[in-house]
Structures are given as C-alpha cells and as structure tokens.
Biopython code that builds the backbone (N, CA, C, O; Angstrom):
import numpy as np
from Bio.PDB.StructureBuilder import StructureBuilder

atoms = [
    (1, "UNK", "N", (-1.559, 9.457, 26.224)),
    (1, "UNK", "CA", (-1.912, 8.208, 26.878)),
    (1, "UNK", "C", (-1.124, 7.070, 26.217)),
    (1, "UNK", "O", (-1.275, 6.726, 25.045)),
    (2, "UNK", "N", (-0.327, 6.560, 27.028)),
    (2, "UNK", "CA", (0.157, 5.534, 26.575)),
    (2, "UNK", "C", (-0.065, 3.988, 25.845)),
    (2, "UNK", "O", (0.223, 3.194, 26.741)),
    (3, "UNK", "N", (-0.299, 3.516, 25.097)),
    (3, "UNK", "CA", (-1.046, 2.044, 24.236)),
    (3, "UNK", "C", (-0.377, 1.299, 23.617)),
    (3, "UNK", "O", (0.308, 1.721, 22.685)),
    (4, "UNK", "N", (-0.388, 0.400, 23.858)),
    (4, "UNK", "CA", (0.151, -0.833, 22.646)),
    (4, "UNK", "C", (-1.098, -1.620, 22.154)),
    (4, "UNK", "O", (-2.320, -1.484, 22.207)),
    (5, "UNK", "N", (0.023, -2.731, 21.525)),
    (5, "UNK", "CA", (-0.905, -3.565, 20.757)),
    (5, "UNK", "C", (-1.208, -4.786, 21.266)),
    (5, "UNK", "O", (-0.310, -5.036, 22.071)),
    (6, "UNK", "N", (-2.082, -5.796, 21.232)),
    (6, "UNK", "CA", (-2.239, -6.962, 21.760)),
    (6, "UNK", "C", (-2.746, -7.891, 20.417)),
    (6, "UNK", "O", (-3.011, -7.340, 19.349)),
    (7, "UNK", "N", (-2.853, -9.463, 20.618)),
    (7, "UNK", "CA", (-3.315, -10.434, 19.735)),
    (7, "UNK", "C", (-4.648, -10.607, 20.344)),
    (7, "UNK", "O", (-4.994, -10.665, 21.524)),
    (8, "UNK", "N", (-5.479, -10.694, 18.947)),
    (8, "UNK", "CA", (-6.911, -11.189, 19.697)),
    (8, "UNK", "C", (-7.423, -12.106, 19.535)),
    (8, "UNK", "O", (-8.015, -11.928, 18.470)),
    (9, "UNK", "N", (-7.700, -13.360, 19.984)),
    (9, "UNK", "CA", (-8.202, -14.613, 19.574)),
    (9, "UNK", "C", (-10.086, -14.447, 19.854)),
    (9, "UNK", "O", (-10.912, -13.757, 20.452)),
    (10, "UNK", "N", (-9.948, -15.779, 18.817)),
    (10, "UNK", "CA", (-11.994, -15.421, 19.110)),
    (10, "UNK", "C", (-12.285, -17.199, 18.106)),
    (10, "UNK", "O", (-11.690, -17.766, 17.189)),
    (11, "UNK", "N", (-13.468, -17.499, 18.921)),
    (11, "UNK", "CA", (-14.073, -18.617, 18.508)),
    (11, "UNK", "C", (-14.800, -18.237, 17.766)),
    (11, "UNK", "O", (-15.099, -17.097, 18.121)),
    (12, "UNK", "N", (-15.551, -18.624, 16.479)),
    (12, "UNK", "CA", (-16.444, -18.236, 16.338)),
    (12, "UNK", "C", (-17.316, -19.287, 14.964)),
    (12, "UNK", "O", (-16.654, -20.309, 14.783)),
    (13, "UNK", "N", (-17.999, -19.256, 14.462)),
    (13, "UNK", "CA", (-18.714, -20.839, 13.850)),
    (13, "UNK", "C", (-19.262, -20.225, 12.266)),
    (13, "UNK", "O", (-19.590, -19.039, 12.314)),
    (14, "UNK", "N", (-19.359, -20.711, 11.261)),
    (14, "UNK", "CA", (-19.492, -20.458, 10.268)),
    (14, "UNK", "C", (-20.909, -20.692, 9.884)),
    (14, "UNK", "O", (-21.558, -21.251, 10.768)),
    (15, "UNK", "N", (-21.534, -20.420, 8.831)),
    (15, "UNK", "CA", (-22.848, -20.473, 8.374)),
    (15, "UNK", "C", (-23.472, -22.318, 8.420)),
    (15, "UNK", "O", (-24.661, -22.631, 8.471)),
    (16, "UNK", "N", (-22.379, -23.225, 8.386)),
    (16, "UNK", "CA", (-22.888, -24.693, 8.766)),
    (16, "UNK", "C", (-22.555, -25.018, 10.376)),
    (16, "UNK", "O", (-22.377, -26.148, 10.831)),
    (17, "UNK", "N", (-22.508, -23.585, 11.242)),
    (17, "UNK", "CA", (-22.514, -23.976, 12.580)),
    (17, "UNK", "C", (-20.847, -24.696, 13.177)),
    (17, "UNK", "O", (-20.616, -24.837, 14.378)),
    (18, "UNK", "N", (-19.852, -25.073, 12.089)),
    (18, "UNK", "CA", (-18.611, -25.173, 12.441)),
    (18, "UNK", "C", (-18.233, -24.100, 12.686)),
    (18, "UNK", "O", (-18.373, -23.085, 12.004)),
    (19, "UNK", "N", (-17.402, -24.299, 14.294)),
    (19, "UNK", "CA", (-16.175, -23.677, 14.754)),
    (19, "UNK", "C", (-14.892, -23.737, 14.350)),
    (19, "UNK", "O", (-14.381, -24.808, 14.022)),
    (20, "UNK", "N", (-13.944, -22.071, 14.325)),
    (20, "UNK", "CA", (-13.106, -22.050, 13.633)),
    (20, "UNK", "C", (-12.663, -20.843, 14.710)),
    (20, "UNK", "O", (-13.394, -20.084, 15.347)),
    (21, "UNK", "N", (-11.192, -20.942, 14.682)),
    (21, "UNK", "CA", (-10.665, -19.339, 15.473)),
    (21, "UNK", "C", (-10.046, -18.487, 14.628)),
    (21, "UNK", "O", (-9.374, -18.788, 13.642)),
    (22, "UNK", "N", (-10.369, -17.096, 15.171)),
    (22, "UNK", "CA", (-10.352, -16.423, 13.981)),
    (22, "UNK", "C", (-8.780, -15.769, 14.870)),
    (22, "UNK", "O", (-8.323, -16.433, 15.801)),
    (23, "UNK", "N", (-8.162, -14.564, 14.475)),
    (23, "UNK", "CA", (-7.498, -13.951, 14.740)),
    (23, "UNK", "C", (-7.588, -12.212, 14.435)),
    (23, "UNK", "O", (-8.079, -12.048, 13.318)),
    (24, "UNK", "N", (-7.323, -11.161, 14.970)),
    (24, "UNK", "CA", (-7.041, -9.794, 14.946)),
    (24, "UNK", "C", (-6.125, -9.087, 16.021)),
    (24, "UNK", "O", (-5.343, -9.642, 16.793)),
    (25, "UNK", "N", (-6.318, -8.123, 15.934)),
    (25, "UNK", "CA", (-5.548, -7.080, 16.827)),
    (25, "UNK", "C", (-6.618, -6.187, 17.724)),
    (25, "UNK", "O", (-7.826, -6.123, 17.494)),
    (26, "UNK", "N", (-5.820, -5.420, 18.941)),
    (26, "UNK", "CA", (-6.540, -4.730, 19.495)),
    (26, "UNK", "C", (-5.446, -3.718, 20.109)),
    (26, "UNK", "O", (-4.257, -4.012, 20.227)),
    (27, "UNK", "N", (-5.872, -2.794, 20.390)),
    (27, "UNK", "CA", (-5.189, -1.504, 20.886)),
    (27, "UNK", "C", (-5.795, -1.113, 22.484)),
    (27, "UNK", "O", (-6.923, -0.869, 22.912)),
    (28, "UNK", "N", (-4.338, -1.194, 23.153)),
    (28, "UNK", "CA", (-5.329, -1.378, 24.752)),
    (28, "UNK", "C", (-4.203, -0.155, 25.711)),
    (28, "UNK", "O", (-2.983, -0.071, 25.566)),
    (29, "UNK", "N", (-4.863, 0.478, 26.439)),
    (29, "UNK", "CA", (-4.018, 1.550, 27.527)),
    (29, "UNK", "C", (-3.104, 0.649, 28.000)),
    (29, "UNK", "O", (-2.640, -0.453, 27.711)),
    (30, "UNK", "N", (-2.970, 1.861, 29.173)),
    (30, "UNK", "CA", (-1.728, 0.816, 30.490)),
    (30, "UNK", "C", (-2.531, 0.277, 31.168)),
    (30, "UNK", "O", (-1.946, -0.524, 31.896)),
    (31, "UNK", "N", (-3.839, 0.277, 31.375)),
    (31, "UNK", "CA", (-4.607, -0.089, 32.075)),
    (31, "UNK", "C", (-5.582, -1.618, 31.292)),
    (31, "UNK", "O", (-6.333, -2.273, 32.015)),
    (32, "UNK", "N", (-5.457, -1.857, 30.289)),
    (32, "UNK", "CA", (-5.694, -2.984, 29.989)),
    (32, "UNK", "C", (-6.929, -2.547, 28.913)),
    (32, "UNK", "O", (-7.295, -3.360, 28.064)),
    (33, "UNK", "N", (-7.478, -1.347, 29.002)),
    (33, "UNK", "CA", (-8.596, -1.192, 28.219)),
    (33, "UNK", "C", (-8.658, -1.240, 26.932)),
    (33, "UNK", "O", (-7.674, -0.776, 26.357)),
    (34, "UNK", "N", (-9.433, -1.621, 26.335)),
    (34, "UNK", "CA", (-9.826, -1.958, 24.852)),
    (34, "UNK", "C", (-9.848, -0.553, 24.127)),
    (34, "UNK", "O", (-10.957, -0.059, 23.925)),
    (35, "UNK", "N", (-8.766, 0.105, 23.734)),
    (35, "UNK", "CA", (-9.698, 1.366, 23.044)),
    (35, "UNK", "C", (-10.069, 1.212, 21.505)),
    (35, "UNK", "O", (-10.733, 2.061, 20.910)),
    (36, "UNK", "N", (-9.577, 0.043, 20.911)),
    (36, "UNK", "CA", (-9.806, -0.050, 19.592)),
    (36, "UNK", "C", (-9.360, -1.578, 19.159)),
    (36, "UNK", "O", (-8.255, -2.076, 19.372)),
    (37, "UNK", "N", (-10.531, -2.231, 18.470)),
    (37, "UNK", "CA", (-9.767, -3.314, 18.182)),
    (37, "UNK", "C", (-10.615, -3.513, 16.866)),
    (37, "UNK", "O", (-11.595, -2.865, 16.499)),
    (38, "UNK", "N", (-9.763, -4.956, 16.030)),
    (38, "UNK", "CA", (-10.368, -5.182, 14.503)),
    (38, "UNK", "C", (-10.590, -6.770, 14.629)),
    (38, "UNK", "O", (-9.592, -7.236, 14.079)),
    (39, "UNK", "N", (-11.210, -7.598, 14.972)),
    (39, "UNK", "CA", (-11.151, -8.575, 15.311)),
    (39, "UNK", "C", (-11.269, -9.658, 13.749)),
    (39, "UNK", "O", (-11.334, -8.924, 12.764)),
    (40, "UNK", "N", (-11.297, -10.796, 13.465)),
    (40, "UNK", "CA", (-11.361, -11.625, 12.438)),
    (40, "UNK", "C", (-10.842, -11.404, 11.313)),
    (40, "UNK", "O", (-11.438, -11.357, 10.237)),
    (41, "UNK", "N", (-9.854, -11.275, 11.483)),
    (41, "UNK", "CA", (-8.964, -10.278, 10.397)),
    (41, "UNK", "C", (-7.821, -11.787, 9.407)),
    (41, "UNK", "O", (-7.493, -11.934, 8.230)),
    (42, "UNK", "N", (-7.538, -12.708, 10.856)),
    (42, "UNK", "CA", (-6.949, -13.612, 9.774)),
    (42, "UNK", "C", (-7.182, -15.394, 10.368)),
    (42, "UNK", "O", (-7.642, -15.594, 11.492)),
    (43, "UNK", "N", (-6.913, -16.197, 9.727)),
    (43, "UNK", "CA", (-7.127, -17.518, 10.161)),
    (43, "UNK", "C", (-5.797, -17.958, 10.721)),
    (43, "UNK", "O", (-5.784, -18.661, 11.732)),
    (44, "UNK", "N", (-4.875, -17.657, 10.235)),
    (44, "UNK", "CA", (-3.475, -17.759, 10.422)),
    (44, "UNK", "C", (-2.608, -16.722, 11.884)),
    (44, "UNK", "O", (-2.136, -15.586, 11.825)),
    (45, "UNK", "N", (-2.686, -17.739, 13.132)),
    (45, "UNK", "CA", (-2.251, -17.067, 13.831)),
    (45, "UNK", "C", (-0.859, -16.230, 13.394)),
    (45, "UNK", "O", (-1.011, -15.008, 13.426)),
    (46, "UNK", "N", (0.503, -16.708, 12.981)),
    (46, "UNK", "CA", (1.552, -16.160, 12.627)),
    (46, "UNK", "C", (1.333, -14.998, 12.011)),
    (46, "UNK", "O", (2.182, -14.111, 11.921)),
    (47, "UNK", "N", (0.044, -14.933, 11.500)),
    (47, "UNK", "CA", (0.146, -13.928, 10.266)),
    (47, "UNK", "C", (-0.390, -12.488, 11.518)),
    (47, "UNK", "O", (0.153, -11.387, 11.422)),
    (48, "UNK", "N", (-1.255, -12.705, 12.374)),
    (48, "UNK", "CA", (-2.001, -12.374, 13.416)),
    (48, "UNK", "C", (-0.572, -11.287, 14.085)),
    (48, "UNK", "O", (-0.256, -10.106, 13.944)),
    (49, "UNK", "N", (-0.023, -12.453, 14.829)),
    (49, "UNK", "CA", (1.692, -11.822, 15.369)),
    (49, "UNK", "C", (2.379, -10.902, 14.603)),
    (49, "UNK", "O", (3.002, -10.029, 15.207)),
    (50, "UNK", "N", (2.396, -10.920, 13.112)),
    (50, "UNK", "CA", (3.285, -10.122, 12.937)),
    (50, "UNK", "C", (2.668, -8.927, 12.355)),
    (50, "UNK", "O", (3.388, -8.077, 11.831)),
    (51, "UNK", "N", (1.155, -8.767, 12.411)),
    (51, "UNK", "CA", (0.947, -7.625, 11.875)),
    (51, "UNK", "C", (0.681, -6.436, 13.742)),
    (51, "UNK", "O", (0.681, -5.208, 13.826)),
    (52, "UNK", "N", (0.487, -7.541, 14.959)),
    (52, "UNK", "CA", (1.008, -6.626, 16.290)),
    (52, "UNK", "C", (2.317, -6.150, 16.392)),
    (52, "UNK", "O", (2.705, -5.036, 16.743)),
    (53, "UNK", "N", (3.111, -7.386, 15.953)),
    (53, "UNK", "CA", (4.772, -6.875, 15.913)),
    (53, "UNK", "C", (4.676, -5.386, 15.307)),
    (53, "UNK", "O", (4.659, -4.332, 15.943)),
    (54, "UNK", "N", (4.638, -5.511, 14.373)),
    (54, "UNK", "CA", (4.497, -4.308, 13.116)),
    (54, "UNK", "C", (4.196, -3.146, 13.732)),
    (54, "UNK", "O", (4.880, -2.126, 13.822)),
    (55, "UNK", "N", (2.526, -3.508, 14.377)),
    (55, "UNK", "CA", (1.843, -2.239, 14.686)),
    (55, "UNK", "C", (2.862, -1.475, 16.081)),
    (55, "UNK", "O", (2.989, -0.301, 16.430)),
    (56, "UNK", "N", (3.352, -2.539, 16.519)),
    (56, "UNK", "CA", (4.567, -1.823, 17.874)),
    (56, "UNK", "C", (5.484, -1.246, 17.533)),
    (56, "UNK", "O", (5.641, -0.037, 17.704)),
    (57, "UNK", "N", (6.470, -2.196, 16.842)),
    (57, "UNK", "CA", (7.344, -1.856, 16.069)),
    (57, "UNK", "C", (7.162, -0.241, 15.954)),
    (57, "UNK", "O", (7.454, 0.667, 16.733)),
    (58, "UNK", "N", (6.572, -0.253, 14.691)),
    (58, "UNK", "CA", (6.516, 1.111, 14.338)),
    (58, "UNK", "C", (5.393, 2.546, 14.728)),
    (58, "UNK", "O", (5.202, 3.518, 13.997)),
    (59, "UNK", "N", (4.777, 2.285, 16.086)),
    (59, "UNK", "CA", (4.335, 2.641, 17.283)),
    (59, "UNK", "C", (3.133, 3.565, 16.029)),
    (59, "UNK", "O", (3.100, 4.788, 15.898)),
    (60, "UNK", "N", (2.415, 2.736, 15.391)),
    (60, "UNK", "CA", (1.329, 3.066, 15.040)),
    (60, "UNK", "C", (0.459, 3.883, 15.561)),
    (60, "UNK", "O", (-0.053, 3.303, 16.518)),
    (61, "UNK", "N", (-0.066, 5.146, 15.402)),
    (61, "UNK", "CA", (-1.529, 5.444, 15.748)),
    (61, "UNK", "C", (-2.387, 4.687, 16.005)),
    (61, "UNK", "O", (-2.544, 3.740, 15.236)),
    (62, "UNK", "N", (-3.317, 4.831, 17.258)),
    (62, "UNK", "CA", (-4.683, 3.903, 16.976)),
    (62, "UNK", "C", (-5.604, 4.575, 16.177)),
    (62, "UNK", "O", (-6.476, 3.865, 15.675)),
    (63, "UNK", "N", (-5.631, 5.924, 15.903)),
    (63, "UNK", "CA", (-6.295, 5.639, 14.514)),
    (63, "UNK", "C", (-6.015, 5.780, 13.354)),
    (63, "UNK", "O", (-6.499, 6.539, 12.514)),
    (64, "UNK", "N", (-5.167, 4.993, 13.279)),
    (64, "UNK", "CA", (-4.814, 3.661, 11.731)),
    (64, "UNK", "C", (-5.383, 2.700, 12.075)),
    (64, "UNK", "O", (-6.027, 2.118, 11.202)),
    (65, "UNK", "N", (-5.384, 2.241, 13.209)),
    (65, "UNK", "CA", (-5.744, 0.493, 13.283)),
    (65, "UNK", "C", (-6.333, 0.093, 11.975)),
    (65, "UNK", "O", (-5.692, -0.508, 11.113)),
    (66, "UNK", "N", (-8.272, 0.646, 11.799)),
    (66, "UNK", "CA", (-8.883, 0.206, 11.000)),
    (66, "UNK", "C", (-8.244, 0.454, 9.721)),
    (66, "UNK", "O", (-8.565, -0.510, 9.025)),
    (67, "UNK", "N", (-7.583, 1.158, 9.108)),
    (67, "UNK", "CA", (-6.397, 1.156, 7.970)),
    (67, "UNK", "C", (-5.867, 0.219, 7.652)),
    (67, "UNK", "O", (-5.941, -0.438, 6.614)),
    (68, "UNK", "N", (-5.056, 0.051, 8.905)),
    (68, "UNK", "CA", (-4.093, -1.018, 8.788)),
    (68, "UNK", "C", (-4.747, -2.428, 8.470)),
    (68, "UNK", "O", (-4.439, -2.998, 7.423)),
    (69, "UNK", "N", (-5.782, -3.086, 9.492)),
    (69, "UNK", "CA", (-6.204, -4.306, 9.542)),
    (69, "UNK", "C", (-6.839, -4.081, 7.976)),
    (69, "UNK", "O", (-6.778, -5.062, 7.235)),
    (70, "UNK", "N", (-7.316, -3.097, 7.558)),
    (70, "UNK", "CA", (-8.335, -3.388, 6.208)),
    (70, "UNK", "C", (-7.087, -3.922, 5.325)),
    (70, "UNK", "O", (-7.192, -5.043, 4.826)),
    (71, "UNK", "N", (-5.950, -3.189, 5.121)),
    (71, "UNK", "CA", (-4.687, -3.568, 4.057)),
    (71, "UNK", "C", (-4.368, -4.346, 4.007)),
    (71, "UNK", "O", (-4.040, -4.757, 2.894)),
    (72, "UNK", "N", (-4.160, -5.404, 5.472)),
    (72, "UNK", "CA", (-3.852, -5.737, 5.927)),
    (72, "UNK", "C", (-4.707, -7.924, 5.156)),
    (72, "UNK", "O", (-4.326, -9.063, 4.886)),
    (73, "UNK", "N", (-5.947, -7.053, 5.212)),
    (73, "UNK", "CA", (-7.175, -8.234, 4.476)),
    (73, "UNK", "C", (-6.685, -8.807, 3.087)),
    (73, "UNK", "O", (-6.603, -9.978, 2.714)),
    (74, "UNK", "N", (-6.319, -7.372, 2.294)),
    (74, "UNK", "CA", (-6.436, -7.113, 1.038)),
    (74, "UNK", "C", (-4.853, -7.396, 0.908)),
    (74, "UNK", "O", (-4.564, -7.048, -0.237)),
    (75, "UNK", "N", (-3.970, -7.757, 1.407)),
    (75, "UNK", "CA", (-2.483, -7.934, 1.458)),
    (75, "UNK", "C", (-2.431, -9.443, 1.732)),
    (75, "UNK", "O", (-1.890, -10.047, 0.806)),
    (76, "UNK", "N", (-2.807, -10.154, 2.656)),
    (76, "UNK", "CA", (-3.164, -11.901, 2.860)),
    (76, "UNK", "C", (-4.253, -12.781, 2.595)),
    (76, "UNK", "O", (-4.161, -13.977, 2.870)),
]
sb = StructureBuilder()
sb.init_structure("model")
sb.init_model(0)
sb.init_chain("A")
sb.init_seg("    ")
for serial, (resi, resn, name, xyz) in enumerate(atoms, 1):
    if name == "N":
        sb.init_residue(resn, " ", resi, " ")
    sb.init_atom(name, np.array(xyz, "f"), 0.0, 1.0, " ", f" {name:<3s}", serial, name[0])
structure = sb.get_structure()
C-alpha cells in the first residue's frame, strides 16, 4: 500500500488556557487516510518540515513513525 508523509498542525492551549500551535507528522494512504500519526511533537514549524522531508526522503516505514518522532523530541 502505498503512503507518504504529511505536516500536522493543531491548536491547542496550555494549563493557563493559552493557545499555542503545536506541530507533528502523520502517515496517510493514496486515499488520504490517517494510518499513523505523532502529533505535538514540535513548536517550530521548520523543524516540523524537515523531519516529513526526511521521513519521504528516505521512504521510512510507518512503523518507525513513533521511533522517529520520539528521537526526534530528544534531538530538538
């Protein structure tokens, strides 16, 4: 089955109720479906882009994703 990677944006509000957007990845068919995603992974969109680049790039498994995004924490 064929999949790539996509950017995932998300609103989401902190323990004093401020909003902030977070950034992750997601792993989706040809058909658009979600089969795996890691969401809030960084604050920094750029940083967001190049870890999808990456995951295409080098036509990752989806299951690495959760691998990847965890290293990925612990790396930025």
């Amino acid at each position: 089955m064929p999949y790539t990677y996509r950017l995932r944006t998300d609103k989401m509000q902190d323990e004093d109720g401020e909003e902030y957007t977070a950034y992750g990845i997601e792993a989706i068919d040809s058909d658009g479906k979600i089969l795996e995603w890691a969401p809030d992974i960084f604050f920094d969109r750029q940083k967001a882009e190049n870890l999808v680049s990456l995951c295409i790039e080098e036509k990752l498994e989806v299951i690495h994703l959760m691998d990847v995004a965890e290293d990925a924490l612990f790396d930025y």
